[in-house]
N, C-alpha and C positions, 0 to 999 in steps of 0.2 A: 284916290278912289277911282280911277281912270278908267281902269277896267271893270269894277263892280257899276257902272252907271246903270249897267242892266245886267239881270242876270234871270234875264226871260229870253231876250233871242241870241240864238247860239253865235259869237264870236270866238274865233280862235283869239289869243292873247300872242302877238306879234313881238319873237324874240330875233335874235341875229341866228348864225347860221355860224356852226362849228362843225369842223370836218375831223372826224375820227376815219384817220386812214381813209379806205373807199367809199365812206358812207357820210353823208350831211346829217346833220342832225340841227331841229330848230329852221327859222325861217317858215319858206312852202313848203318842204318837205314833209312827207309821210309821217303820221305818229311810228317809231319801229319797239320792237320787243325785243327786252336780253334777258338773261338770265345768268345762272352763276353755278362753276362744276363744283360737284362734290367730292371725287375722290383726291386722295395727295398730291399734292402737287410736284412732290419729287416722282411721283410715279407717271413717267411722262406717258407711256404708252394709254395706258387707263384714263387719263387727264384727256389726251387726244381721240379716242375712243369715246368717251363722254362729249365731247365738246361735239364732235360731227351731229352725232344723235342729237344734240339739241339745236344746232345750226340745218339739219335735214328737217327739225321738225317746225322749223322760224326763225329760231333764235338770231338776230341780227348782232346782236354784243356779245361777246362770252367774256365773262368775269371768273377768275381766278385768282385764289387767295396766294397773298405771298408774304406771311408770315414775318419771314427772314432772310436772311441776305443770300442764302443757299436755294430757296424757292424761287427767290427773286432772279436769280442767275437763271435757273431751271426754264425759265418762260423764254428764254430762245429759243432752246429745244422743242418746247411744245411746240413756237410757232413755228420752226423751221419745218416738221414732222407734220405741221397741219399743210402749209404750203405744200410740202411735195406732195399730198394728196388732193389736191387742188382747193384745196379752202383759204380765202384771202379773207374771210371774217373777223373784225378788228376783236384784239382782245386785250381784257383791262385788266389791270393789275391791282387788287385789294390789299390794302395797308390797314396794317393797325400800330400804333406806338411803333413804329420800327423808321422813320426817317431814311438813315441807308440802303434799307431795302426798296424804299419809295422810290428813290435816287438811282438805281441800278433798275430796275425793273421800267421806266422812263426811258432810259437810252435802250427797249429793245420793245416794247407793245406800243400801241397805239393811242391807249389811254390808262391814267390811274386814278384812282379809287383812294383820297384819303379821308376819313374821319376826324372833324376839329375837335371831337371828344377826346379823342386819344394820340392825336399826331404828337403833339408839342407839349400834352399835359398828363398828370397822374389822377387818377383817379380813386378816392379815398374815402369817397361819402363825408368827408370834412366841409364844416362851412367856416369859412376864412371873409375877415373885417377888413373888405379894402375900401381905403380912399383912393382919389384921384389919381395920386402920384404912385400910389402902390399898385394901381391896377394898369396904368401905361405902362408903369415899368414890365408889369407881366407881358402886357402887347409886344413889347419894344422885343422881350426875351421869344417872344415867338415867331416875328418875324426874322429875329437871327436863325432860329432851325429852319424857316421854309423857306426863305429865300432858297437856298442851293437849290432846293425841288424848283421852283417857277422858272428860273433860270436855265435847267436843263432842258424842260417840257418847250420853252420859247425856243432853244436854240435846236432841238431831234424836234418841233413841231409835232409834239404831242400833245392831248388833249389830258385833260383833267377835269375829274368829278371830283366839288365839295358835295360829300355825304353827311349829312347831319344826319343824326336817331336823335329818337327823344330818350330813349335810355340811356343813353351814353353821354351827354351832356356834362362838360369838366364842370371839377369842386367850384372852379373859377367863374365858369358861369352860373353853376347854379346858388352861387352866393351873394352875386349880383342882381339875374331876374329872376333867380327861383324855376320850379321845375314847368316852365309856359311855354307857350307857341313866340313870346317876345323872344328868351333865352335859346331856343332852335335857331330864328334867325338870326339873333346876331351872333350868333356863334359861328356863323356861315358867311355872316360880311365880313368880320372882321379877319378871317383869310382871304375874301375876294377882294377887299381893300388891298391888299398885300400884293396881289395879283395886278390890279389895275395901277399900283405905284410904280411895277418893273412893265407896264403897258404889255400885258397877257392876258389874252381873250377869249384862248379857244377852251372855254367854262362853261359845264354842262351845273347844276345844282338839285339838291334833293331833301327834302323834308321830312324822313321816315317816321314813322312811331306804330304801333301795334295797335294804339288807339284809335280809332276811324277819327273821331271828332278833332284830337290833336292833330294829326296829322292833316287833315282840309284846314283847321285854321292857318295853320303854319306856312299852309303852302301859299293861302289865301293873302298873308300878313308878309310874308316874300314878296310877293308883286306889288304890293301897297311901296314896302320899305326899298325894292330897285327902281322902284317912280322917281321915289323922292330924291334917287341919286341918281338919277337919267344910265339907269343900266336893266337892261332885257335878254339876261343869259336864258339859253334852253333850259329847262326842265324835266329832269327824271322825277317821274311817280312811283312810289310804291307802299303797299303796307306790310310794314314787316313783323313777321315771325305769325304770319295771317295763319297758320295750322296746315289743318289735312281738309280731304273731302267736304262735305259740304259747306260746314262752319268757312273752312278757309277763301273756301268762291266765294260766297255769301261775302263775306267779312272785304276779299282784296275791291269787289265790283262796286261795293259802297263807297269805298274810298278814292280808289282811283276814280269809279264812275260819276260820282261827285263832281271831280276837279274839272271829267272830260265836258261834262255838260256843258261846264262853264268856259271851255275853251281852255284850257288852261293842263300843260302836258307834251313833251316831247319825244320823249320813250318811259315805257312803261314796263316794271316786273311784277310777276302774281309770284306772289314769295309762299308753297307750298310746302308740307314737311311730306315728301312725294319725291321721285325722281323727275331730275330738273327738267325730261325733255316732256312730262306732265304739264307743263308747268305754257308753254308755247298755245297751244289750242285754246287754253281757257283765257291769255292777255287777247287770243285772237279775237275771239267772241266778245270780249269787252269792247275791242276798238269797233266790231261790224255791229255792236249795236248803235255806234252812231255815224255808220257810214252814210246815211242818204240824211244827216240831220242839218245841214247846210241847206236843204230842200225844204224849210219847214214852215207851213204858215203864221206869215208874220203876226207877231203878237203887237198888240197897243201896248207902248210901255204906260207904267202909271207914277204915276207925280211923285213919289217916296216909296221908299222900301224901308220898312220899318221893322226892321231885322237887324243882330249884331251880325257881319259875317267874319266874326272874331271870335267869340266865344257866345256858350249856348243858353239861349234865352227861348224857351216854349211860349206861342204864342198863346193869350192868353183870352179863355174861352168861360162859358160857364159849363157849369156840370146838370146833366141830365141823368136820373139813371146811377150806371155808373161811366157814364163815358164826360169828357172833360174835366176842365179845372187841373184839379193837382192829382187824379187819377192815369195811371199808366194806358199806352194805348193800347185799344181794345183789340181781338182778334174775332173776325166775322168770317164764318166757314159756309161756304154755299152750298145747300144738299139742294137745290130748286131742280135739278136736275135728275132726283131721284126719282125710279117710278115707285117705288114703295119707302117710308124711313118707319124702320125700325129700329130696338135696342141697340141693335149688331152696327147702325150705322153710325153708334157714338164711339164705338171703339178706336177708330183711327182717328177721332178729333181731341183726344185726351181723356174719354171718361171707359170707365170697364162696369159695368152693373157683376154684381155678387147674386146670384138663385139665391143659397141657403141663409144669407148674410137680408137679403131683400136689402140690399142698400148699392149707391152708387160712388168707386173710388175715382177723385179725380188729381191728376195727374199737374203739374206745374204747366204742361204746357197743354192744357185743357182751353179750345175753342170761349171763348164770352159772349157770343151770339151764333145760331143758325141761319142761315136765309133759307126757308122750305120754299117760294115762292107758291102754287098752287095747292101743295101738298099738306095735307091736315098732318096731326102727331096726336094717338086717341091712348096712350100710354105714361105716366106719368116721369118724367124728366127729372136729373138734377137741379136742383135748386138754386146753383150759381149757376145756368144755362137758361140765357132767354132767345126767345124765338122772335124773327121776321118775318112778314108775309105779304103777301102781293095784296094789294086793297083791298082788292073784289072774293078775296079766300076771307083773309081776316075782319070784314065785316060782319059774314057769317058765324065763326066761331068766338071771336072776339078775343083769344089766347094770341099772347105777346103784341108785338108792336105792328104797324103795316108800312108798309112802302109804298111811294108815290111815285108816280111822273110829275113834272111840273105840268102838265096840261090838264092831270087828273085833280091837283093840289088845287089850280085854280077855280074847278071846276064842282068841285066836293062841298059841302059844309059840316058832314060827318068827320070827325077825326080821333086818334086816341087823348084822352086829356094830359096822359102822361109822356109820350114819345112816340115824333113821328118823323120818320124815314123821310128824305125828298132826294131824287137821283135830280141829278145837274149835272150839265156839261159846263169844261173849263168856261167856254165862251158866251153863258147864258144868263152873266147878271148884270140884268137888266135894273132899271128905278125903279121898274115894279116888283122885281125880283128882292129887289132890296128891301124894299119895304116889308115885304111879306116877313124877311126875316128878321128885321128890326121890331116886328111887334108880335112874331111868334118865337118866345122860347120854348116852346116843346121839340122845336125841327132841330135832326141832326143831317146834317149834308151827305149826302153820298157824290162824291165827288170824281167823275169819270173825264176822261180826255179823250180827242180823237187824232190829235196831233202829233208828229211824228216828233216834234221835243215835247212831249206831254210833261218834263219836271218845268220849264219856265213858261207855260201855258198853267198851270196849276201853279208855279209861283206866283202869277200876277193875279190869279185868282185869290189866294191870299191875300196877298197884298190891297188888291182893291177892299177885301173885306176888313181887314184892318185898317187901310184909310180910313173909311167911313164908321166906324167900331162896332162891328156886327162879329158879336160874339160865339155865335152858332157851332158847334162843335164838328169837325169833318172827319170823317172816315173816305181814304182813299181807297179807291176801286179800279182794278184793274183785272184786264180779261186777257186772254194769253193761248195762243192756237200753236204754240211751238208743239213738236215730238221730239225734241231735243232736251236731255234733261240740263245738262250747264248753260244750255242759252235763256231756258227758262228762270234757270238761280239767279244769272246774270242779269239780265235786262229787270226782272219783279225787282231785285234788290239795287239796281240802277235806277228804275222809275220812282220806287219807292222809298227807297234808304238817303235819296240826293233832298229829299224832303225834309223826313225826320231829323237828319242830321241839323239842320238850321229850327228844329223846335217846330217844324209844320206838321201836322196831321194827330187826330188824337185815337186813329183806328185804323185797322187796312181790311181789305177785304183784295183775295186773288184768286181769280176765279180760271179755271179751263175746261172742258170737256175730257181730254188726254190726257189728265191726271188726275191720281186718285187724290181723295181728300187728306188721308194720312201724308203724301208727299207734301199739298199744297199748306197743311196747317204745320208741320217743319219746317217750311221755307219762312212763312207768316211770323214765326216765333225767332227764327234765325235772324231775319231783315230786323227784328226788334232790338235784339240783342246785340248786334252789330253796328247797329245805327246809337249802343247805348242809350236807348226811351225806355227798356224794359228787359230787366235780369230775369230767366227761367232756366239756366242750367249752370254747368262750370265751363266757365271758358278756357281753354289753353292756349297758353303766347310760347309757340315751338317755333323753333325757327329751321330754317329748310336744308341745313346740311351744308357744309362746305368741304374743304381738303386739310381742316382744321379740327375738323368733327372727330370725337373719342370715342366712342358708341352708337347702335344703330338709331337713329333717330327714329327711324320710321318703327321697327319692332317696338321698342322704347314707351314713344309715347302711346301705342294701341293697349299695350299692356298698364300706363298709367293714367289711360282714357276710361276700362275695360273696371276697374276700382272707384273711379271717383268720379263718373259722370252722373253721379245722382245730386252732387255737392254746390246748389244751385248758386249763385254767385260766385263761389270761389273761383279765384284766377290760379292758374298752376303754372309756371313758367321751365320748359324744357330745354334746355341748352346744352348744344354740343360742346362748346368749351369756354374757358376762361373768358375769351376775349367776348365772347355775346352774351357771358353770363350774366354776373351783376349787373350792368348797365343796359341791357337789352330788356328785361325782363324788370325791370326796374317797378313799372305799375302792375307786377304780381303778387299776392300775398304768398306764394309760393313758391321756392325754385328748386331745380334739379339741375346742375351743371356738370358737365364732365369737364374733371380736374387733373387726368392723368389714363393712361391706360387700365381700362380696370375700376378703375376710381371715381366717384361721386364724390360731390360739395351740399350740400342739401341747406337753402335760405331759408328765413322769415323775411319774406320782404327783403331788403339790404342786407340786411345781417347774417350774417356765417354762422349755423346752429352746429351743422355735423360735418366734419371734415372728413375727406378722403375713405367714403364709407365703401366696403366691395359692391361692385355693380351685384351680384347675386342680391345682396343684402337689402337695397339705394329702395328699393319699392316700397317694403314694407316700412324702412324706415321714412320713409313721406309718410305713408300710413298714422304712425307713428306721433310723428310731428302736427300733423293738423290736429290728430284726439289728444294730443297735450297742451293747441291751443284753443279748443272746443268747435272750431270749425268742422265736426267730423258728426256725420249723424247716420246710423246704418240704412240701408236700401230698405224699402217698400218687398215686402211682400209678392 
């Protein structure tokens, strides 16, 4: 637990120093960004053309699939054709099941890319009864296949990334720890073992999964388990098959942003279903929100942290209302800043009022509280919409709940009987503070920071309040002056989503001036969703395209967004091919894979429903498949 001793003041997590070609990675060194080209890999000129465009736009790695033994040759080419245009940018070489081509592609790039899901093993969805002796024997059988690879990379001083996904995890592991953040990591020692027996170190590692929450434990459960065996390889972050536009920001900043908080991260990929030189500006934005976080007012550590930071346990609270306890968390949209609110102004928070209907539709991702602060509402409301207000308004009218300062709270004896608002800074709880909310359960926290790591400033706020067991429900608050739209997705869903993800906070509230309320209560529902606290749409696990890919991804999924984004929890999993299908997409109840030119695969879950359906066809047939297994409900009006 060496590193978790705190995870309030920001430390980097101090690994060794691997050099990929011109570049360090690990150690002092820079966090750097790569990414991965999309077009064929036989198609060297396209291959080289793409790669600059993402090395002009950041890209410090470029990753390129090589299939096969013929691809794998082909990466001379690319690189010889990037050098003579003067790009010395190291580039990796992506393996799936293919060993030979690991081998051949080693004596000519700089680093490769294997998978312990699928290097040395088949993958069948079978669960297989081993013992002791049956499952060394498997060991024993796998370090005969990769030896020849460790041995090549030692002797061309190549580098090598073990990639773990969580989809893609062998029969063999998952038979033994089942589909966990245990079974990622050891799926990834047990070739690093392998590695460290032929004394080869220049190992980068990675913990992938589409799941935010899987994927920070894993990564988390990694440093734990190279503790215990005095090893601190670098770190590749990323969440894979994160989608398109906003969901997908939303979804990579959680996860990566997560890890960076905690120091924890060497290079980093935002895995977009976008073109990959997309894909650079928005890891950029991730890493410069925590460029001055080394600058941060020290926090007091506090005596326990009474958190898993393994798997997810919501801290626990009571219920006011509807916020706390075992209710989802709330979404609080700030109109305080309106000079007039009217009907018109619920329209972008999720409600639509009907004239001739005289009634109001609301929306799944329909706002749970207003803050009007000054501002009266003389017009009658949805009925699942309750109102905030500044003390000195809500005295007057006495409609919904009010909001305090602590200077006011202290100072008042008027209050609501049922729910009352108190804003507090991270650094404000005092004995007397405490008390007040040890013997008031009406107060819900509004919880605001002014600190430049405002997640372990607000962690330790927790935590103190859990120490002492003050059960008060909290609503995260945060204010936000960007004019930048991805820097605003990024850092809300950084300050915010590094919270949720460990079971803290039972509400958020994100406030700015420069944006409107419809952008800020999308973002509000997205950081929910992403952070898994709270389902309000369909989510898609699309993965971003490689030289592998059978269909346009990006056309693809807009078209299978465009049908079934009303489908609120269902998961849809789009995949360019075989090799990221079933196992990639593995935690979807849906899949769409491409199986051939031309050709669709269409999943339940794991299971193979429709084979090699014509892409014209591949749509309606999902269609199809979900209203046969009642997952399918038609759009709103």
């Amino acid at each position: 637990m060496s590193h978790f001793k705190s995870l309030t003041n920001y430390k980097r997590f101090k690994t060794i120093e691997v050099k990929v070609g011109p570049i360090s990675i690990g150690g002092k060194n820079p966090i750097h960004i790569q990414s991965m080209t999309t077009a064929n890999t036989m198609n060297t000129s396209a291959t080289v053309e793409e790669s600059i465009r993402m090395i002009d736009a950041g890209c410090k790695l470029v990753r390129i699939t090589a299939p096969n033994k013929r691809d794998a040759e082909n990466l001379a080419n690319i690189k010889n054709e990037l050098r003579i245009k003067g790009y010395d940018t190291p580039l990796v070489a992506d393996i799936h099941y293919t060993p030979n081509a690991a081998e051949i592609a080693a004596k000519i790039v700089e680093k490769v890319r294997i998978n312990p899901g699928n290097y040395a093993d088949k993958k069948k969805f079978e669960e297989i009864d081993y013992n002791d002796e049956s499952y060394n024997n498997e060991l024993l059988r796998i370090e005969d296949k990769f030896t020849p690879l460790v041995l090549i990379c030692k002797q061309n001083n190549t580098s090598m990334r073990i990639g773990t996904n969580h989809g893609s995890l062998s029969d063999r592991i998952l038979s033994r720890y089942g589909d966990t953040p245990k079974g990622m990591v050891e799926s990834a020692l047990e070739f690093l073992r392998i590695c460290r027996k032929h004394d080869y170190h220049n190992i980068v590692i990675s913990m992938k999964a589409s799941n935010t929450r899987v994927m920070v434990y894993a990564y988390r459960l990694l440093v734990l388990e190279m503790a215990k065996e005095g090893m601190n390889y670098p770190l590749h972050l990323g969440v894979t098959e994160a989608g398109e536009g906003e969901d997908g920001r939303i979804k990579s900043a959680v996860g990566i942003g997560t890890l960076l908080s905690e120091g924890i991260g060497d290079t980093i990929r935002v895995s977009l279903t976008e073109a990959p030189e997309h894909e650079m500006p928005v890891a950029q934005k991730i890493l410069d929100h925590f460029k001055n976080i080394h600058k941060h007012e020290k926090i007091t550590e506090t005596e326990q942290h009474k958190i898993d930071y393994f798997q997810y346990k919501r801290r626990k609270t009571f219920q006011i209302e509807n916020i706390g306890n075992k209710n989802v968390p709330i979404v609080i949209s700030d109109l305080s800043n309106r000079k007039k609110i009217t009907q018109a102004s619920f329209f972008s928070l999720g409600y639509r009022y009907s004239v001739p209907l005289d009634k109001w539709h609301i929306s799944e991702m329909a706002s749970d509280f207003i803050y009007i602060g000054e501002n009266e509402i003389n017009f009658e409301i949805p009925g699942t919409l309750r109102i905030i207000s500044n003390y000195s308004s809500w005295k007057k009218h006495k409609k919904g709940f009010p909001i305090f300062s602590l200077k006011e709270y202290e100072n008042l004896n008027f209050f609501s009987k049922e729910l009352n608002f108190l804003k507090i800074y991270d650094n404000e709880l005092t004995p007397s503070l405490a008390n007040i909310l040890m013997n008031d359960k009406s107060i819900v926290i509004f919880l605001k920071s002014k600190n430049i790591n405002s997640v372990g400033a607000m962690r330790k706020f927790f935590f103190e309040l859990m120490e002492k067991k003050i059960e008060n429900p909290i609503i995260i608050s945060r204010k936000y002056e960007f004019n930048d739209d991805e820097q605003l997705q990024i850092s809300a869903s950084i300050d915010i989503g590094s919270l949720l993800i460990d079971g803290l906070g039972d509400g958020i509230c994100i406030s700015s001036e420069n944006y409107s309320n419809k952008v800020l209560n999308s973002l509000s529902f997205g950081i929910l969703q992403a952070s898994r606290t709270r389902i309000s749409k369909t989510e898609y696990i699309s993965c971003p395209s490689c030289g592998r890919t059978l269909f346009d991804l990006q056309e693809t999924t807009a078209k299978i967004r465009k049908v079934t984004d009303h489908l609120k929890g269902v998961k849809i999993g789009i995949m360019g091919c075989i090799v990221n299908g079933p196992g990639e997409m593995a935690d979807a109840d849906y899949g769409y894979v491409g199986t051939g030119p031309g050709r669709i695969t269409l999943y339940k879950e794991k299971t193979v429903v429709k084979k090699n359906v014509p892409e014209s066809e591949a749509v309606d047939a999902l269609i199809d498949l979900i209203k046969e297994n009642g997952d399918w409900v038609d759009k709103a009006d």
